[in-house]
C-alpha positions in Angstrom: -86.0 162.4 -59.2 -88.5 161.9 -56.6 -87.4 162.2 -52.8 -88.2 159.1 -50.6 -90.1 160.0 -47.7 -87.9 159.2 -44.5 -88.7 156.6 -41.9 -88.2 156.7 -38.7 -87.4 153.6 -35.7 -91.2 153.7 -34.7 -92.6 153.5 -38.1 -90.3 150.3 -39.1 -91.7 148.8 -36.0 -95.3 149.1 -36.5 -95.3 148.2 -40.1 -93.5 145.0 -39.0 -96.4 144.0 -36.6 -99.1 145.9 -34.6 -97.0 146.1 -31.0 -99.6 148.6 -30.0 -103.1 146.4 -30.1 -104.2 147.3 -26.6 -102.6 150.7 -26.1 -99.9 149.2 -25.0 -96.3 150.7 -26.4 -93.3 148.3 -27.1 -90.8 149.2 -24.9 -88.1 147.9 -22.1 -88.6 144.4 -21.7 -91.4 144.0 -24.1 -88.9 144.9 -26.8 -87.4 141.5 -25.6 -90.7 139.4 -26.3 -92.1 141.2 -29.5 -90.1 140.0 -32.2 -91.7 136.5 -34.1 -88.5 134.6 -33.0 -87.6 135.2 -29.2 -83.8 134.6 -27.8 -82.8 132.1 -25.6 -83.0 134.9 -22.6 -86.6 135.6 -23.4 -88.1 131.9 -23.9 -86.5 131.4 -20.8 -88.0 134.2 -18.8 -91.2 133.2 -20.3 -90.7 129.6 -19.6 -89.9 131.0 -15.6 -92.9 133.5 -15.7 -95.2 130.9 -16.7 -94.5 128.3 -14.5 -94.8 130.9 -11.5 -98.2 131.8 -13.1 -99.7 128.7 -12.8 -103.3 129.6 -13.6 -105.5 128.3 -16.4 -105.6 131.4 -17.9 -103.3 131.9 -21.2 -101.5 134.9 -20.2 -98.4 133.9 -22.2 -101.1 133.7 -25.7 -102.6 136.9 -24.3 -99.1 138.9 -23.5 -97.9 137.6 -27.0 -101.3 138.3 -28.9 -100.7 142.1 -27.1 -97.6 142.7 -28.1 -96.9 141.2 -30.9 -100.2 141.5 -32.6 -99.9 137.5 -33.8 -102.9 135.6 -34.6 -101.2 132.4 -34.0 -103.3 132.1 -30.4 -106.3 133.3 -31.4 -107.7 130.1 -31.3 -106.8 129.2 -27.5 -107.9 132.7 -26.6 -111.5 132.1 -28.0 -111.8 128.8 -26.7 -110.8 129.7 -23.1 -113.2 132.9 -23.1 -116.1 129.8 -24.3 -115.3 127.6 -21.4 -115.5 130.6 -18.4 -118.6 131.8 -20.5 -120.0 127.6 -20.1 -118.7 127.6 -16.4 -120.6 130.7 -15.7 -123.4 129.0 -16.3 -122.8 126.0 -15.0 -122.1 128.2 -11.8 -124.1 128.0 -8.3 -123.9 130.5 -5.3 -123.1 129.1 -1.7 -127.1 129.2 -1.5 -127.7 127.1 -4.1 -129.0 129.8 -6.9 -127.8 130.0 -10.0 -124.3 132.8 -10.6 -126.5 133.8 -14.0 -130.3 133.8 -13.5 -130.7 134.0 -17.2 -129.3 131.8 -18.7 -128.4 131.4 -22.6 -125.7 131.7 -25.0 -125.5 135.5 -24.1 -123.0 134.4 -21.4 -120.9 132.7 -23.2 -121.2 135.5 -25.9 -119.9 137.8 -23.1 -117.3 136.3 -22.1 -115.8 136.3 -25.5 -116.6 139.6 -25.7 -114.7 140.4 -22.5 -111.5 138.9 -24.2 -111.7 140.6 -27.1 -111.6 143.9 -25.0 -108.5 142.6 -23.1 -106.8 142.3 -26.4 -108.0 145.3 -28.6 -108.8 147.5 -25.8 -112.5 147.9 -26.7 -115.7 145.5 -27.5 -116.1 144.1 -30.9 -120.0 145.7 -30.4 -121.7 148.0 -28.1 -123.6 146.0 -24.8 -126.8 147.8 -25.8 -126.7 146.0 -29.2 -125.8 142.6 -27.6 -128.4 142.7 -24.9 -131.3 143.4 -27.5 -129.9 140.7 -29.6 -129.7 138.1 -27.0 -132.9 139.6 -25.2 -131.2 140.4 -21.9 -131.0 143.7 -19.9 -128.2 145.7 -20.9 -127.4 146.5 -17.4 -126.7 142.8 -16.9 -125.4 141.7 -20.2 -122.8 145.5 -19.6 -122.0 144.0 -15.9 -121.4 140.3 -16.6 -119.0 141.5 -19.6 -117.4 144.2 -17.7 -116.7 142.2 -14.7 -115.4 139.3 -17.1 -112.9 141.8 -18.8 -111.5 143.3 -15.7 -110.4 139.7 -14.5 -108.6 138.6 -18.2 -106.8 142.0 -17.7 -106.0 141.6 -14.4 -104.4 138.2 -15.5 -102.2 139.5 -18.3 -101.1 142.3 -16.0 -100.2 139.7 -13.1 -98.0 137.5 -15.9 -96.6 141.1 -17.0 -95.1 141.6 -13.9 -94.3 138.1 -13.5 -92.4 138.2 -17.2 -90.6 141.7 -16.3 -89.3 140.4 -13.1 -88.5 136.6 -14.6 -86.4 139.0 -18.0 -84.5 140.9 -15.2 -83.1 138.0 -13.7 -82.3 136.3 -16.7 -80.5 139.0 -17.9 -78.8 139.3 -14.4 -78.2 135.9 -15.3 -76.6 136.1 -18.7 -74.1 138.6 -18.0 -72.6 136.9 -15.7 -71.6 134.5 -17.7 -68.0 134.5 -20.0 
């Protein structure tokens, strides 16, 4: 008779979905939002935080794509990350020059490369590699990519705080009821 090996809490949980894709340990209120079906409590704290959010961005596909590791928004991640990469182009300073003085699918290249770092925690490919391949300095191609990523992070963090504070009342909320 073999012994089974034994499992702990943690172990369960990761094997049931990656909660940890950024870095980013399931714990207090994300506990509430990682599971494939949410309660009544959380879609309504998300339903609050969102609304309060009220930027393009989709922080609710890119808190969700954290924590629960789902691909189910991959596609509306991707396609947002296109269209800043396509308004970056499109973009003009107060002066009248173009944002992005070379222009080309590099940008839009970045930009998905930006949300892929937001998600996973690190680019898909190194910016030397990119730049080469798109024939771009890798000082720009690093800075336009790096400037890109700070912002989608700086988003999901905002609707973070927004969900934490939006799950604390809700909860306030529910236990006051009978």
């Amino acid at each position: 008779m073999s012994a089974q090996p034994e499992i702990n809490r943690s172990e369960t949980l990761q094997s049931d979905g990656d909660w940890a894709v950024r870095g980013i340990r399931a714990r207090g209120y994300d506990l509430m939002f990682a599971p494939d079906e949410l309660s009544d409590t959380a879609i309504s704290a998300a339903s609050c935080a969102q609304a309060r959010f009220r930027k393009p961005f989709p922080a609710w596909e890119a808190y969700r794509k954290l924590i629960n590791g789902t691909s189910k928004h991959d596609v509306a991640l991707v396609e947002y990350a296109t269209g800043v990469g396509l308004a970056m182009l499109l973009a003009v300073r107060p002066d009248g020059r173009a944002l992005v003085r070379k222009q080309g699918v590099w940008v839009v290249q970045a930009a998905q490369d930006a949300m892929a770092r937001t998600i996973t925690g690190s680019y898909p490919k190194p910016a030397l590699w990119m730049a080469e391949e798109y024939g771009v300095s890798n000082k720009t191609y690093s800075r336009l990519r790096d400037a890109m990523a700070r912002e989608f992070m700086d988003a999901v963090d905002i609707f973070r705080g927004y969900l934490y504070e939006e799950a604390s009342r809700c909860l306030h909320v529910d236990s006051q009821l009978p």
